[in-house]
C-alpha positions as CSV (number, residue, x, y, z in Angstrom):
1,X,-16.0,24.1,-3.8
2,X,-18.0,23.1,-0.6
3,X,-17.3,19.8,-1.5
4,X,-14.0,19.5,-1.0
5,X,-10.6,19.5,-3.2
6,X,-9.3,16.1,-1.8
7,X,-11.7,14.2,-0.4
8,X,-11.7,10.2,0.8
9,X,-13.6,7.6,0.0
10,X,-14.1,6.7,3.8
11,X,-13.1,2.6,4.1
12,X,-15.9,2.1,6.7
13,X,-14.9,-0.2,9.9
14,X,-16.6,-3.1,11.2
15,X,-16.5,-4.6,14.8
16,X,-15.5,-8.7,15.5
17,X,-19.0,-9.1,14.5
18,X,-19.1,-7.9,11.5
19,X,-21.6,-4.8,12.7
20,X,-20.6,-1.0,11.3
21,X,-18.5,0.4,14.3
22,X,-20.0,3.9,14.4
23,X,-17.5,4.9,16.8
24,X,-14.5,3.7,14.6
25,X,-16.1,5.3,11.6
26,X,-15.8,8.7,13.2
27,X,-12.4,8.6,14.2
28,X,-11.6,7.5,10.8
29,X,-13.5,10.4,9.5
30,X,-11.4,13.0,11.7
31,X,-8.2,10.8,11.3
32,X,-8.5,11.5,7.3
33,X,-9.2,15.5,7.5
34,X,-6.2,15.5,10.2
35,X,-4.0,13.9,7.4
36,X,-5.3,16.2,4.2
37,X,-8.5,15.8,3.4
38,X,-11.0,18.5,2.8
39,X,-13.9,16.2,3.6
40,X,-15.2,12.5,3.5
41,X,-17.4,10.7,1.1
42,X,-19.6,8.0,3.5
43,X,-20.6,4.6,2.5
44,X,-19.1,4.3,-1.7
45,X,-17.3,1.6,-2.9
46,X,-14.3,1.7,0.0
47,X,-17.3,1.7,2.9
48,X,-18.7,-1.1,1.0
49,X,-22.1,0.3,-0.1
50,X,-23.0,-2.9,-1.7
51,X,-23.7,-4.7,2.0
52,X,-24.8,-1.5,3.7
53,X,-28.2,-1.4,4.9
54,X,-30.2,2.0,3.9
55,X,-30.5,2.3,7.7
56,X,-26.8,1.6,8.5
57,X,-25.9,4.1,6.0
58,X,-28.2,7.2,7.0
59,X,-26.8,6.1,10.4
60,X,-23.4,6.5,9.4
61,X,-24.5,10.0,7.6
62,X,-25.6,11.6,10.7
63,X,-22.7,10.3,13.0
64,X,-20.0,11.2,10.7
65,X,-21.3,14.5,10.1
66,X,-21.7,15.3,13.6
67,X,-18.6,14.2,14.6
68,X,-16.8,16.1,11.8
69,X,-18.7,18.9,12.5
70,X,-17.3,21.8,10.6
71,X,-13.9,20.6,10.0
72,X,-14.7,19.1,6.8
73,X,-17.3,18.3,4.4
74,X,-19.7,15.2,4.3
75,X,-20.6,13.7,1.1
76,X,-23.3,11.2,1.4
77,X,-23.1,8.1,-1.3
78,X,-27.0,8.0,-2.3
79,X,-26.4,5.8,-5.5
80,X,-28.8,3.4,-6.9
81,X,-29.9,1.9,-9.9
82,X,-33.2,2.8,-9.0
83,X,-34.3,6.4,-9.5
84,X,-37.1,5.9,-6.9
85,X,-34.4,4.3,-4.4
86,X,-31.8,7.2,-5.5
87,X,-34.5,10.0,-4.9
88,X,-35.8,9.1,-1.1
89,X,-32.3,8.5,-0.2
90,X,-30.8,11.5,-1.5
91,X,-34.0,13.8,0.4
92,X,-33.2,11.7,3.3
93,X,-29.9,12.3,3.7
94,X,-30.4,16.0,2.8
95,X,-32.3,16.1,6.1
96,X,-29.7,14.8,7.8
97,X,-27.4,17.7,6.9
98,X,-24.8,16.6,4.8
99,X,-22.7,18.9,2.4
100,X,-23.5,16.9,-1.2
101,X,-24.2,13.6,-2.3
102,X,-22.1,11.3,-4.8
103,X,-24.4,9.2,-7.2
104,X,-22.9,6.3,-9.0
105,X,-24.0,6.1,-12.8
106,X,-27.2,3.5,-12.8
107,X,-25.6,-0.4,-12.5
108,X,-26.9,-3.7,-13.9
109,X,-30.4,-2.9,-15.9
110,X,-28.1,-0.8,-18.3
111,X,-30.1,2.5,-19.6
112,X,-28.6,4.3,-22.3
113,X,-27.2,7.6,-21.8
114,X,-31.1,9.2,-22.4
115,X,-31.8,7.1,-18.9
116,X,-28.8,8.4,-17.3
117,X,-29.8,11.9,-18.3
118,X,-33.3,11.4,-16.7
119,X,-31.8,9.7,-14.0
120,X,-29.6,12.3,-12.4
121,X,-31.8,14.6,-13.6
122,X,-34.6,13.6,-11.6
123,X,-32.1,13.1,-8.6
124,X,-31.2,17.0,-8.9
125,X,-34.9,18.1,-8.9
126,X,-35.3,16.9,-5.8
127,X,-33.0,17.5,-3.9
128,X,-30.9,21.2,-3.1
129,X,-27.7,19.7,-2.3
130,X,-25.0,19.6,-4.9
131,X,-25.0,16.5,-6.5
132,X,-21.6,14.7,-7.8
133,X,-22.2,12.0,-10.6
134,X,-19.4,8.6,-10.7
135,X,-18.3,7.7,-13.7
136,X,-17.0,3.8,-13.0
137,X,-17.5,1.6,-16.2
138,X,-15.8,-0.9,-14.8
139,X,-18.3,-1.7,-12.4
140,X,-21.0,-0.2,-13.6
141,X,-20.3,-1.6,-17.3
142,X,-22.0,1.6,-18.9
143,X,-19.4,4.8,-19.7
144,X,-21.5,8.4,-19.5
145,X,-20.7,9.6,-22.3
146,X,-19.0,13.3,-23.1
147,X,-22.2,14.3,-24.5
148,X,-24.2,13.2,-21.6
149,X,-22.2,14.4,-18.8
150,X,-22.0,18.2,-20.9
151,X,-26.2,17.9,-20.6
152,X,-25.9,17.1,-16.8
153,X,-23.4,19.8,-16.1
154,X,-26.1,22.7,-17.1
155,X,-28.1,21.7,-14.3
156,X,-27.8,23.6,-11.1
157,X,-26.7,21.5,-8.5
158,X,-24.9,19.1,-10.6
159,X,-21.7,20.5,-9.8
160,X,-19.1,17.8,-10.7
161,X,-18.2,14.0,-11.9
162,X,-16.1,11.6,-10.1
163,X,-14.7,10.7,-13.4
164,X,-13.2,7.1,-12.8
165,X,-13.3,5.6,-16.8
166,X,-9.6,6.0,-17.3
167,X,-10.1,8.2,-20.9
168,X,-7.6,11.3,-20.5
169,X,-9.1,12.1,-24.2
170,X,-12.8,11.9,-22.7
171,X,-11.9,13.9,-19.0
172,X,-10.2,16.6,-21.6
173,X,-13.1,16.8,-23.9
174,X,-16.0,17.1,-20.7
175,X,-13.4,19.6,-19.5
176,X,-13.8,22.0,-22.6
177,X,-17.0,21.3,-22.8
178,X,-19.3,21.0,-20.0
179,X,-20.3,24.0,-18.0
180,X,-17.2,26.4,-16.9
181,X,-18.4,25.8,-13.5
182,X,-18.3,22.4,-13.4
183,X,-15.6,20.3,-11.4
184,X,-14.2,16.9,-12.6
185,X,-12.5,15.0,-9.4
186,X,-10.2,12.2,-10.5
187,X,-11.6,8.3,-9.4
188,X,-8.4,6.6,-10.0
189,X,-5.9,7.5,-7.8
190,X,-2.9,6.9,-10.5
191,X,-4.9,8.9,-12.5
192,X,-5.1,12.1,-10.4
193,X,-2.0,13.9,-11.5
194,X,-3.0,13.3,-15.5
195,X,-6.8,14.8,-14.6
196,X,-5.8,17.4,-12.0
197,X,-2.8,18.5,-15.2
198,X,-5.8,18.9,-17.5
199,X,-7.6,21.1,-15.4
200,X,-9.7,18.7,-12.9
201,X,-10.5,20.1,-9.6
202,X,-9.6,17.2,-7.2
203,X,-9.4,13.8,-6.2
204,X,-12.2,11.6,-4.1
205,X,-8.8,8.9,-3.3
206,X,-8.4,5.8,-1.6
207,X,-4.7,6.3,-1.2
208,X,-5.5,9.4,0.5
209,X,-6.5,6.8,4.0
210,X,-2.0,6.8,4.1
211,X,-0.4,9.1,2.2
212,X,-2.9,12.3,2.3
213,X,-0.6,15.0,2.6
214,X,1.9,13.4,-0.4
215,X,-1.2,13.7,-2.3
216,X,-1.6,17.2,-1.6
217,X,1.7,18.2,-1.8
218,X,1.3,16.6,-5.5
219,X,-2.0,18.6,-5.9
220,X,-0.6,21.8,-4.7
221,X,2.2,21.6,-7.0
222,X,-0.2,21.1,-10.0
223,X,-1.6,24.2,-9.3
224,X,1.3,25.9,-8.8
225,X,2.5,25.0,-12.1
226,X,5.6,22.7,-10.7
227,X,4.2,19.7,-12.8
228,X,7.6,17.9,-12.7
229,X,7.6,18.3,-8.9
230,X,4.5,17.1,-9.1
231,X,5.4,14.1,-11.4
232,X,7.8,13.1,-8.8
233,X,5.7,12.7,-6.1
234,X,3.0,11.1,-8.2
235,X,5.7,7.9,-9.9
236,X,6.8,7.8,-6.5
237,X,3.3,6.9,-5.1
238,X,2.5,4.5,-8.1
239,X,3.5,1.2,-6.1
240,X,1.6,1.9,-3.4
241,X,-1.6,2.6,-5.3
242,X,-1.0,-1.0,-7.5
243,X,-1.0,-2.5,-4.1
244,X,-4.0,-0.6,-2.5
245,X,-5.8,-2.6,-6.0
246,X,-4.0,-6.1,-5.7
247,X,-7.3,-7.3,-4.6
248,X,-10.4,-5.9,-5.2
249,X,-11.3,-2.4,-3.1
250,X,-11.3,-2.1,-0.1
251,X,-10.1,-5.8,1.3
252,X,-6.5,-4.0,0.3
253,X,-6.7,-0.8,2.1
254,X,-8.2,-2.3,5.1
255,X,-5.5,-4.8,5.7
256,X,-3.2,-2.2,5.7
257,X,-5.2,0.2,7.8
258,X,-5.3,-2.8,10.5
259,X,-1.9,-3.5,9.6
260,X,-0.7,-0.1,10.8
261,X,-2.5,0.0,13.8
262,X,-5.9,1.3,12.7
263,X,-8.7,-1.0,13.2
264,X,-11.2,-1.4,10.8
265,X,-12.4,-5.2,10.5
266,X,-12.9,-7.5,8.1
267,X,-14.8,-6.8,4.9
268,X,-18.3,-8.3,4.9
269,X,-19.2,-11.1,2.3
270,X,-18.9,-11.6,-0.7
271,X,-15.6,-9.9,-0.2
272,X,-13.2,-11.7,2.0
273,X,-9.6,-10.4,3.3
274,X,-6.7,-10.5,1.2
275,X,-4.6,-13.6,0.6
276,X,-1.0,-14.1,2.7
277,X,0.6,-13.5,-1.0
278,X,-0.9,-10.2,-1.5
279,X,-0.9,-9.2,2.5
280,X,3.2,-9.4,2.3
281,X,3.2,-7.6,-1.1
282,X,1.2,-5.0,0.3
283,X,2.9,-5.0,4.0
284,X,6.4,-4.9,2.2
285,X,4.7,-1.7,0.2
286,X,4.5,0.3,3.1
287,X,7.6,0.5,4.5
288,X,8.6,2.5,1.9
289,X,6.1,5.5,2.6
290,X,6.0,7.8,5.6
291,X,2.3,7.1,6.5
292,X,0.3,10.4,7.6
293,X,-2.6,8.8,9.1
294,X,-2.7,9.2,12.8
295,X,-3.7,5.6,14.5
């Protein structure tokens, strides 16, 4: 639970020059727990991981976390489709201090779920810091299977999936499954209300950058057992989470963080800003919501 319940995938800023704005990052960072969250994940998908450098990214570890201080938790992204790569960066940022570290299920040279098995596996040995796995076949082409994640989930410090492959059938079955400790957080934000009604612990959101405290109204009511209030809220947020994925994650969400006021840059190549037709689709969007990010 040090993790956080609702957590954000932090959309990283960059200056004019296309440099990571450090400062910008952490007022981001305190903006999000300010508007909901229990914590930030640093340099996934929305910070654009991809185009980070190692170096900008440990950077962006240690100046988030200090900024944040105690207020919320800091999970560092450590992901790669190298073991070695995964390991040194994990240890490194456990050094640094953060709370946990999200690993992405190995990309690209495709291992079958024995590889993933090693893989986290040796990711968990050597590190203490509770380790989250991300399930994304989407990007990552690979799903973890049911049977896999169960085998993960009796290790230690692998306390949780980011479960983003869009199966309610295969979040229920990990969920009766795996460890009774272990914590599935929902990767899809239009799919958090189905995985958080199954029994899921959370959300790491993109949506949660506007409309945090919707999202944990929605949350709270889940656990509450008001799932039609909670259905409300969630068909009510459904347009604004098509157009947070118009374009592909995060040129979306940071056009509309500039757009209210928030600076946060362009996205750095090979992802490019938003064209005009999905800029007024997305402007027009959010007038509809009562944003609760402080600029």
């Amino acid at each position: 639970e040090a993790t956080g319940k609702i957590t954000d995938c932090h959309g990283n800023p960059f200056n004019e020059k296309g440099a990571v704005n450090y400062e910008q990052a952490k007022k981001l960072a305190l903006a999000l727990i300010d508007s909901g969250s229990d914590g930030v994940v640093v340099a996934a998908t929305t910070g654009e991981s991809p185009t980070l450098s190692w170096e900008e990214e440990m950077r962006l570890f240690s100046e988030v976390k200090s900024a944040v201080g105690n207020r919320g938790t800091i999970i560092a992204y450590t992901g790669s489709n190298s073991t070695a790569e995964a390991v040194e960066a994990t240890k490194k940022a456990e050094k640094i201090g953060v709370d946990g570290c999200l690993l992405v299920v190995p990309y690209y040279n495709k291992p079958n779920q024995e590889g993933i098995y090693q893989h986290f596996k040796a990711v968990a040995e050597n590190t203490s810091l509770p380790i989250i796995m991300y399930n994304i076949p989407s990007r990552v082409v690979i799903n973890m299977s049911v049977e896999t994640i169960v085998r993960l989930s009796r290790i230690d410090n692998i306390v949780g999936v980011k479960e983003a492959c869009g199966d309610m059938g295969h979040v229920a079955k990990t969920l009766d499954n795996a460890d009774k400790d272990f914590l599935i957080w929902s990767g899809n934000d239009n799919d958090t209300f189905h995985i958080m009604a199954l029994g899921g612990y959370g959300t790491i959101g993109v949506a949660t950058h506007l409309v945090g405290k919707q999202i944990k109204k929605m949350m709270d009511n889940i656990l509450g057992g008001k799932l039609a209030e909670a259905a409300v809220i969630h068909r009510q947020l459904l347009p604004l989470v098509d157009a947070l994925f118009i374009e592909p994650n995060p040129a979306p969400l940071k056009y509309a963080l500039n757009h209210i006021g928030f600076n946060v840059g362009k996205p750095r190549l090979p992802l490019v800003e938003v064209s005009q037709k999905s800029a007024a689709i997305i402007k027009e969007t959010l007038k509809k919501y009562q944003v609760d990010l402080p600029a």
